[in-house]
Each structure stands twice: as C-alpha cells, then as structure tokens.
C-alpha positions in Angstrom: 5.4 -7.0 -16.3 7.6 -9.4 -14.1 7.1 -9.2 -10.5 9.9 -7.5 -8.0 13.0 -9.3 -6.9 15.3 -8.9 -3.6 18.3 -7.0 -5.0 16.2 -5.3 -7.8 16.7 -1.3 -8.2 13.1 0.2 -6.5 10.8 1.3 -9.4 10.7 5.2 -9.7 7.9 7.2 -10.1 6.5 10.4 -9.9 2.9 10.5 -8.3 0.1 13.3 -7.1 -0.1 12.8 -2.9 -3.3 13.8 -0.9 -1.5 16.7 1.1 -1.1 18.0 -2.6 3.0 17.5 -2.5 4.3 15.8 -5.6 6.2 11.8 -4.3 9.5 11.0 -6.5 11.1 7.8 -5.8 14.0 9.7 -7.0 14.5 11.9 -4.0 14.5 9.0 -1.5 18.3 7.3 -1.7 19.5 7.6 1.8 15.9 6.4 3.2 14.6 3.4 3.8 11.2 3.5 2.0 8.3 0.8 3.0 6.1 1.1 -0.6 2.7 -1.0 -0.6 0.4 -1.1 -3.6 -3.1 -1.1 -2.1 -5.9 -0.8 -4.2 -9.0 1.3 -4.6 -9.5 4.1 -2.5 -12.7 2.7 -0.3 -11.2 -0.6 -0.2 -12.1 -2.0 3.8 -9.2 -4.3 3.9 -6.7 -1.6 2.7 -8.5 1.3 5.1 -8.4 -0.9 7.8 -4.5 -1.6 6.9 -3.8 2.1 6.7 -5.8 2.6 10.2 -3.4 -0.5 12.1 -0.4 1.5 10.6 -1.5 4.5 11.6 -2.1 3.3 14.9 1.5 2.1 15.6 3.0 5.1 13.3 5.2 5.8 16.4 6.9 2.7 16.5 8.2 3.3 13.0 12.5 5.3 12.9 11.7 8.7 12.0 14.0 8.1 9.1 12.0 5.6 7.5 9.3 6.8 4.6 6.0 5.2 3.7 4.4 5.1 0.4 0.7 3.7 0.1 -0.1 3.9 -4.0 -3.7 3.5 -4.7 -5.9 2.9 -8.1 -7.9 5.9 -7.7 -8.4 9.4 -8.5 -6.4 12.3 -6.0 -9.9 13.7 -5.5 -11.4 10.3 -4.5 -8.5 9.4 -2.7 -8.4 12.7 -0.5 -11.6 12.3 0.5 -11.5 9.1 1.4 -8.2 9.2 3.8 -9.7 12.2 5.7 -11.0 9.6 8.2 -7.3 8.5 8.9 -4.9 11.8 9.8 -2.5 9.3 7.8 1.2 10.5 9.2 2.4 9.0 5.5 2.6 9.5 2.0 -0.7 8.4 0.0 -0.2 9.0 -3.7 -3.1 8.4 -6.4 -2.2 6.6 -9.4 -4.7 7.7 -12.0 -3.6 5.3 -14.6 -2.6 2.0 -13.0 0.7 2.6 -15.4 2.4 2.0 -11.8 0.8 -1.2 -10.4 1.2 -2.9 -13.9 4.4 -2.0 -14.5 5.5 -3.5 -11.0 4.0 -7.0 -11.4 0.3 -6.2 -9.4 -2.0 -8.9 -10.5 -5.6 -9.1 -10.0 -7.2 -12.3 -9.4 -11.4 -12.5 -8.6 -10.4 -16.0 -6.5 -8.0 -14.4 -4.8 -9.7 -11.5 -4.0 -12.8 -14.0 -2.9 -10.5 -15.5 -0.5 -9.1 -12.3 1.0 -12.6 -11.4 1.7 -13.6 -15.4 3.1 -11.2 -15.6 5.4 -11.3 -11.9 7.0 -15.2 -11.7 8.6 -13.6 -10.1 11.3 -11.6 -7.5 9.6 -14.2 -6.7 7.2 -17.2 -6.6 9.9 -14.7 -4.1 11.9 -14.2 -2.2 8.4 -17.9 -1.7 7.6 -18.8 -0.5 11.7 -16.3 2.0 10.6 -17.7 2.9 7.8 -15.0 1.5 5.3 -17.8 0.3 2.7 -16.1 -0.7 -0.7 -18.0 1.5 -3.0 -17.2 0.0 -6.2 -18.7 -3.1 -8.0 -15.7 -3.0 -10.8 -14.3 -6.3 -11.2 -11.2 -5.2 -12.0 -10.8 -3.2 -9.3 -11.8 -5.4 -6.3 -9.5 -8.2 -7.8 -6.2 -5.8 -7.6 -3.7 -8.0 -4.9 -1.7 -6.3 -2.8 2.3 -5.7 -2.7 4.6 -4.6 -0.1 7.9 -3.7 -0.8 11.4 -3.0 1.4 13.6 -0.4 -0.1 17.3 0.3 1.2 18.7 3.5 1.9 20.5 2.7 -1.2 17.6 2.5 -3.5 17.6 -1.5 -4.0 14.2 -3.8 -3.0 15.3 -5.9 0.4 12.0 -7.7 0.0 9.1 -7.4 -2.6 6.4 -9.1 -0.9 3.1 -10.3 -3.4 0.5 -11.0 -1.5 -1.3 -14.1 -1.9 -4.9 -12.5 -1.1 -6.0 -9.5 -0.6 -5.8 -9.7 3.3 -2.1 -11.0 3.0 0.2 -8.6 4.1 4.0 -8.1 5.6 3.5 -8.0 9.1 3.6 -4.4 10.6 5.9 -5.5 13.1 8.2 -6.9 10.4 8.2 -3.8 8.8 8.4 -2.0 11.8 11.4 -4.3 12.4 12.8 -3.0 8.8 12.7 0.7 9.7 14.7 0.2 12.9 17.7 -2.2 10.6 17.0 -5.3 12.1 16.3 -7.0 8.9 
C-alpha cells in the first residue's frame, strides 16, 4: 500500500487495547491523535520509546490522544507493557492488516542500522530488561511510523522512519498537542 501523505484522511480502524477497551479511529474527530506504528511487543527501541513518552506524558494537552499499534498478540502485548503504567492507548494488531495497509515497510538493512547506531539506547533497553524476544525476520525488520492527526480527522504529518531508532521528536510532538505546529 502507498505510504501516508500531509492532507490525507487518517486511516480508521477498529483495534483490541491492553486495558481491554475497544480503539476506533472513528470516535476521535475533534482530537488531535499522535498514531505510531511500533512494532513487536518486546521490541527495546519501541519499549524504550514508550518509557521516554511516558516519562514526559505530562507535558502532552489533555486533549490530545495517543495511539501505539503493535504486531503482536493482546495477550503478549498486555504482558509486556505492564512494566510501563502507559497513560495511552496500546492496541494489538493481530494481523498486520493495519501496518500494511498504511505503507509500514520492513527492511533487514534498515533495521541493522537502527540497531548500529543506538548502543546506548539498546544497552539502556536490555539493563531494563527490554530483551527483543523474537528471532523473526519479518518482525525485527518492521520500520516505524509516526503520524499527526487533526481534530478534523486529516494526517498534518505522516512521518516514515528511516530506521528503526528514527522517530518524530517527542518534543515536536509534544509541540503538536499544544497547536504550535
């Protein structure tokens, strides 16, 4: 599928999320949503990313919503966020139906080079005990996307990350849910 545009209509879905609520896209106009495809539920880059937002959570409007879609099952994914007390939605999709039909690409080099250039991050990650516990190809090359959505259901940026360590900035995003963008 082709990737997301500024000025595209936000994809909708309907997705299972760990506090066992049901997510719609559809229920959101009038919010601003800030949607990121991560990618598999004990991913170190992507728990460490949830941990940094979760960190700063405060700074965020109160109006604004945050989606974190991952490739995993809700059982898997539930007990993998317990470490976090995530203050956001985390929805499971089962099928990857979602992250194809919104552009996600995998790439192993990619991936490779999230990993190369983010010792740090990932040395952090494993003290923590964010250990990816997959070997599936397929899975540790999914690349990461952020996306802006308007209160009025359009994409103000779709953001495809170039590695898997590439994100927006949380303070651009932070920036976003306060209307300075």
């Amino acid at each position: 599928m082709p990737q997301l545009s500024a000025g595209d209509v936000a994809p909708q879905f309907t997705l299972p999320a760990i506090d066992g609520s049901t997510f719609d896209m559809a229920t959101m106009k009038g919010k601003k949503v800030i949607l990121t495809f991560f990618r598999f539920s004990s991913c170190p880059l992507c728990n460490m990313r949830i941990r940094r937002i979760t960190q700063r959570w405060d700074e965020f409007s109160t109006d604004t919503v945050m989606v974190g879609v991952f490739d995993a099952t809700l059982k898997d994914l539930k007990k993998r966020m317990k470490k976090h007390d995530v203050p956001f939605t985390i929805v499971a999709d089962e099928t990857y139906m979602h992250f194809e039909n919104n552009g996600v690409k995998k790439s192993f080099g990619k991936f490779m080079w999230g990993a190369a250039k983010s010792p740090l991050t990932l040395l952090k990650a494993t003290l923590r005990g964010y250990v990816p516990l997959t070997m599936s190809i397929s899975k540790l090359s999914t690349i990461p996307v952020d996306i802006l959505i308007d209160e009025n259901g359009n994409i103000v940026e779709a953001h495809y990350c170039k590695d898997t360590s590439d994100h927006l900035s949380i303070e651009k995003m932070i920036a976003f849910s306060h209307g300075k963008m």
